[in-house]
N, C-alpha and C positions, 0 to 999 in steps of 0.2 A: 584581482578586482580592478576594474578602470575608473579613476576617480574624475574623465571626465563623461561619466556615460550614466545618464537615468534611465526607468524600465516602466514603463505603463502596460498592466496587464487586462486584458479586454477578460470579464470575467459575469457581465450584464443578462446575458440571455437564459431565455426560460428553458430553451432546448425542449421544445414540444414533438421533438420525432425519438426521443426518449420514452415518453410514455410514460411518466412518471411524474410523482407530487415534487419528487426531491428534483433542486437546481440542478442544472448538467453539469457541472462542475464540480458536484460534492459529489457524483456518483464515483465508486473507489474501484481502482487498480491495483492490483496488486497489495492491497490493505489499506490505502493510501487516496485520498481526495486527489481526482486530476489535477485541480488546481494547487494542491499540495505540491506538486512535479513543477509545475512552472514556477512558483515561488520558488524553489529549493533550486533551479538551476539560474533564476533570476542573481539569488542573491551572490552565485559566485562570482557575479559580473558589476554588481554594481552595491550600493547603500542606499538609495533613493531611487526607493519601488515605491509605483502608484499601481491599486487597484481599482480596477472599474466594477461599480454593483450596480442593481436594479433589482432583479425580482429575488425577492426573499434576500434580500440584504442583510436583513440581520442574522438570520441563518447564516449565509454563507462566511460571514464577519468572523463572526463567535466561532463556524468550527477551523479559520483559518488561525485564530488567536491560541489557538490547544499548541500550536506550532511554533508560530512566530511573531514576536511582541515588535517589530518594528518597521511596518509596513504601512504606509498610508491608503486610505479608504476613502473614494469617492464615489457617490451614490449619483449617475448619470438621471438626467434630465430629460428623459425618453418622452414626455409627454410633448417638450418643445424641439428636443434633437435627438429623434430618434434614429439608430442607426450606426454603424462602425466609427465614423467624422462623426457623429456626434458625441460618443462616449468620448474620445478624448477631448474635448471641448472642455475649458474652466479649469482644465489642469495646467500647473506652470512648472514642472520641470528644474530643478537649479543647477541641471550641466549643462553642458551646449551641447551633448548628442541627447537624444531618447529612440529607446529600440522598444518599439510596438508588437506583443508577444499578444498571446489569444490563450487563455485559459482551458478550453479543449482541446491543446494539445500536448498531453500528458505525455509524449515520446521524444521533445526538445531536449539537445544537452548544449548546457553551457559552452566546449569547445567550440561546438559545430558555430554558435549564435559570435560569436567572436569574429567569425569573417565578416558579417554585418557591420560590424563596427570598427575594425580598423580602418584608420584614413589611407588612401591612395594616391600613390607617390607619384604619377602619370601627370602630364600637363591637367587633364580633365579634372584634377581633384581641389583646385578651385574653385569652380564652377561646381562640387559638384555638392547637392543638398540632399540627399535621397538614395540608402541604397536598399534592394527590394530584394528576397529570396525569389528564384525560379526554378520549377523542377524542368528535368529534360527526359519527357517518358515514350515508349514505344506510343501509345494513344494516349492523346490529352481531353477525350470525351468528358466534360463535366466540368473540367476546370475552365477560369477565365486564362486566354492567350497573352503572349506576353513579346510585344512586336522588339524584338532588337539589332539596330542597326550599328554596325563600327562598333561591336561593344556598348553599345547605350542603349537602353528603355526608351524606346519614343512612341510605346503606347500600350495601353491595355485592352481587351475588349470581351466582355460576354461570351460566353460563347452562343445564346441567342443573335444578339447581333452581330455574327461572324460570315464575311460572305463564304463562298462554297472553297474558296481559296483561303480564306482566314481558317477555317476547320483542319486544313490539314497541316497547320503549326502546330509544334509537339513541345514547344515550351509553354508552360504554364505558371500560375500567378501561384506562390505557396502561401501566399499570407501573413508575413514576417516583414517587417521594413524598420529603419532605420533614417530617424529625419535628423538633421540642423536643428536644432532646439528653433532660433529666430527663426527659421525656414516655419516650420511647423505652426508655431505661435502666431506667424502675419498671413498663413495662408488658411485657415481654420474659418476664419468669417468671408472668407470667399465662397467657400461650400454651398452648394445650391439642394434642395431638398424637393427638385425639378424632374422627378421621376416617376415609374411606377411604384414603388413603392413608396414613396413623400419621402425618403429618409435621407438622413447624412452618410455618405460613402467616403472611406479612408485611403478606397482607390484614387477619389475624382483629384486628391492631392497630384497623382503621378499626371496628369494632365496639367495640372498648374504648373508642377515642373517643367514640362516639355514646353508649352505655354510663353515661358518667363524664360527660357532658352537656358534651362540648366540643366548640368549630366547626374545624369540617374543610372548607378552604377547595377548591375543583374549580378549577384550571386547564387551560384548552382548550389541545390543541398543535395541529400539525399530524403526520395521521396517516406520511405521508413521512418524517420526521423519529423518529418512537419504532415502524419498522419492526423488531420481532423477528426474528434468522433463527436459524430451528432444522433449516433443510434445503438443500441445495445448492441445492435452485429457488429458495430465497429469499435464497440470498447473492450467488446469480444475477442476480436482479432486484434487489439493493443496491445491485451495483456499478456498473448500470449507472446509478442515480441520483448515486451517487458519482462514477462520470467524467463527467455531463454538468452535475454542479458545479464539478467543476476546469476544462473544459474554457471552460465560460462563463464562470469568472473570466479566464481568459487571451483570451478573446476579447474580454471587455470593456477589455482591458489593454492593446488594440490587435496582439494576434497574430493573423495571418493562417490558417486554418486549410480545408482544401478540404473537403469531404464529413467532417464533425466528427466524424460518427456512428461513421465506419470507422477514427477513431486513438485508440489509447491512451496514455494518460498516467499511471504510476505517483504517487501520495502522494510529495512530497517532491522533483519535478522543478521548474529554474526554466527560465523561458523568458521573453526580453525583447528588448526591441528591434524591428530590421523583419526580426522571423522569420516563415517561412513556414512548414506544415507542407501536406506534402499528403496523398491519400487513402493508408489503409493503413498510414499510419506510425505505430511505438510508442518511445516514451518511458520509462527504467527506472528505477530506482534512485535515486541523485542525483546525476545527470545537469543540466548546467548548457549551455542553449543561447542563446547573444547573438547578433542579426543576422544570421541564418547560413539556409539554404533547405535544407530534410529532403524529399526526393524519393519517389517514392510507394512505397511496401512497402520503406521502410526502419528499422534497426532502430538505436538507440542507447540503450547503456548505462551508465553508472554513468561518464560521459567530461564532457569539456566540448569545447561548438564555439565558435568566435569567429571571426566573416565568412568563413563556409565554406557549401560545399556540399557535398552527397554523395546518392548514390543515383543513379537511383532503386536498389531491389535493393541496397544497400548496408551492412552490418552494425561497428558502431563496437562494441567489446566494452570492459570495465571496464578502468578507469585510461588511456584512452585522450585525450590534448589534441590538440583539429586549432586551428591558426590558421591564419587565409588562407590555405587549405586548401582545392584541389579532390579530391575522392574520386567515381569515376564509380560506374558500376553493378559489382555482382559483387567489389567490392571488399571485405574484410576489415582491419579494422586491433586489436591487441591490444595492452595496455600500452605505447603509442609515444605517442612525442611528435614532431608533425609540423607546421612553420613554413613558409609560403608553400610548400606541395609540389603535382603535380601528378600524381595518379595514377587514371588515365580509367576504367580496368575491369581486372577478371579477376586479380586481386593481392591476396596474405597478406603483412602489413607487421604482424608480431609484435614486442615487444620490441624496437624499434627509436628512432632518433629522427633523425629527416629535416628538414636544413636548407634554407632558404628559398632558391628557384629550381632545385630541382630537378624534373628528373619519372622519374616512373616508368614502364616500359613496360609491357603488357599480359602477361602471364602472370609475372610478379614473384613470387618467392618468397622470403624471409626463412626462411633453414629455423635456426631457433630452440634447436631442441629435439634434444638427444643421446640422448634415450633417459630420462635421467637428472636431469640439468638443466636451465634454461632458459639462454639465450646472447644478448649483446645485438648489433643491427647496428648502427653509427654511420655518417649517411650526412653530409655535409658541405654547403656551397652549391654552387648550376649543377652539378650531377651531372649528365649525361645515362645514363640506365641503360636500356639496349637491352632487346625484348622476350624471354620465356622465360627469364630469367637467374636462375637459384638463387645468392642471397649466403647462406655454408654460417657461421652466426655462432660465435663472435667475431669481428668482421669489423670494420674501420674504411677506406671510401672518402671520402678528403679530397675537397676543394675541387676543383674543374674538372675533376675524371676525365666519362673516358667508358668505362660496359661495353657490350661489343657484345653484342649482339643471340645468345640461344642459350647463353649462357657460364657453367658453373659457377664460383663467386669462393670460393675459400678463403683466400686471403691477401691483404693486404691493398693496397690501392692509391693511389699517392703521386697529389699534384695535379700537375692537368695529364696524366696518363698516360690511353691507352686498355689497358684489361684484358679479353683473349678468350680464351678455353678450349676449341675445339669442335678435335673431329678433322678432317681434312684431305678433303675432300671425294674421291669417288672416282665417275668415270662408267663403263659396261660400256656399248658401245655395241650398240642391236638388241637387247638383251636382252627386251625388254616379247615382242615377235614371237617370240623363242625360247623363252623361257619359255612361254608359252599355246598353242603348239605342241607343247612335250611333253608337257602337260594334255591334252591335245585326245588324242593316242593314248595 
């Protein structure tokens, strides 16, 4: 962290090529608010983060506060300074750098934003108040040009107003900078709002610099990395750069994974040990998996595995702990806590918590839910619990019970006992033959 470096984050726009009610900024990557990503790489770099809002402010406030408690919120003055220069307007800063970050762009990492800000040791680093990201791409169509001569920025330009000669410059503007606190502060009510669009531009600063005869130093990024998205195709194609960053850190990390391409892994998942995942599987929330094998098109959420298995087809929902823990396919487990259990397929284990050596039979139902409340099952060790069996909860089966096979369980069951519930079987004999015979006329 640099204690002499502040962070204004541009986070104001309503992003209408989005297409959507919600801010572009809360739209989520990877589980996670864009602007969730520029804060979180914001603060490895400094302590005095300013946010910039505008529309839906207080949305965007409240779902960045789920995060982080110590972040300043300024609500930009769009009606009088509207525009990039104008959202930093009325903020003051209390280091002498501040590095100008853009809340759309969810692919920033704090190393990379550090060449920004260190000072330069060159005679120019006197003079110099300003240092600016530039990409260097095969075609710079769309972007603004970025003139540098000897090493210095000595201009910007549209690429509208670019003559036929300015078009075939391949440097461009990434949209990152890095002022002089004073620099920034005395040059702010210079801004002219003298354009087509009336608004304040946080470029027209790099002209005041050149203007006022000071070096404005160009750092190259990578283009991947200062990716803008201002439309679902391009939050589209972020995330997939984002999961196949997460995914390669855990591969490097020694995690097993089948066909990488087809699993997802939410922001804030851990995974360690000799896990495995295979194709199709997704990872949620924060979600915690050790040593444990995720089977193909399976789903886990916001749970912890420890030397388990489950799947394939298998769905782990929030608040859920398995240890040594088999879970087959088609299974379901919700808020339960389940210790050496064995449940193969075809079973809803809700609100429950299943002790070590039990199993579960094949159409299992924990019926939980009265309408009204939720209800917990308590299952005990060595349960043997027969197929089809609805445990109807509140329910507590101790140690060494057995449910047969078919039985609804409402009350509860001492150890050692077998508990069965099914009505009394009844045969009609020839019926099949009788029946289809009076069908028949």
């Amino acid at each position: 962290m640099q204690s002499n470096l502040s962070i204004i984050i541009l986070a104001a726009g309503k992003g209408t090529r989005m297409k959507s009610s919600i801010p572009k900024v809360l739209h989520k990557m990877s589980g996670k608010e864009m602007l969730y990503y520029s804060i979180e790489e914001a603060k490895k770099l400094s302590n005095d983060i300013h946010v910039v809002l505008y529309h839906q402010a207080e949305l965007v406030q409240s779902s960045m506060e789920k995060y982080f408690q110590d972040i300043q919120y300024h609500i930009q003055d769009h009606e009088k300074y509207p525009g990039t220069g104008g959202a930093v307007m009325g903020i003051t800063p209390k280091n002498e750098k501040v590095l100008v970050l853009n809340g759309d762009m969810p692919l920033i990492e704090a190393e990379e934003l550090k060449q920004l800000t260190q000072d330069d040791n060159t005679h120019q680093a006197q003079n110099q108040k300003l240092t600016m990201s530039v990409l260097n791409l095969d075609c710079a169509d769309g972007y603004g040009r970025v003139i540098i001569e000897k090493g210095k920025v000595t201009k910007i330009i549209e690429q509208k107003d670019c003559s036929s000669y300015e078009l075939d410059i391949v440097t461009a503007n990434a949209g990152i900078y890095c002022f002089d606190t004073k620099f920034l502060l005395e040059s702010l009510p210079k801004l002219s709002n003298d354009n087509a669009q009336s608004e304040y531009y946080i470029t027209d600063l790099v002209e005041i610099a050149v203007d006022s005869d000071l070096s404005i130093k160009p750092v190259v990024v990578k283009e991947e990395n200062f990716k803008g998205v201002n439309s679902k195709f391009d939050l589209a194609n972020a995330e997939v750069i984002h999961q196949n960053r997460i995914k390669t850190n855990f591969l490097k990390a020694g995690i097993t994974m089948k066909l990488p391409d087809t699993i997802y892994i939410e922001h804030g998942v851990l995974i360690e040990g000799e896990t495995i995942l295979e194709n199709g599987v997704t990872l949620l929330g924060n979600s915690k998996i050790s040593n444990s094998i995720i089977k193909t098109n399976s789903i886990v959420e916001d749970s912890i595995l420890e030397n388990s298995d489950i799947g394939p087809m298998a769905r782990i929902r929030p608040l859920s702990i398995l240890k040594d823990t088999h879970i087959g396919n088609f299974v379901e487990v919700k808020k339960s806590k389940l210790t050496g259990v064995k449940a193969g397929h075809l079973a809803y284990l809700g609100d429950s918590c299943i002790d070590e050596g039990t199993n579960v039979g094949a159409g299992t139902i924990t019926c939980n839910y009265d309408g009204i409340n939720k209800h917990k099952t308590i299952i005990g060790k060595n349960v043997f619990i027969g197929s089809d069996t609805q445990l109807v909860a509140p329910v507590t089966i101790e140690d060494n019970a057995m449910i047969a096979a078919g039985s609804t369980i409402t009350n509860d069951v001492k150890s050692g006992d077998l508990a069965l519930s099914r009505t009394k079987q009844k045969t009609i004999a020839g019926f099949f033959h009788k029946f289809f015979k009076q069908s028949k006329n």
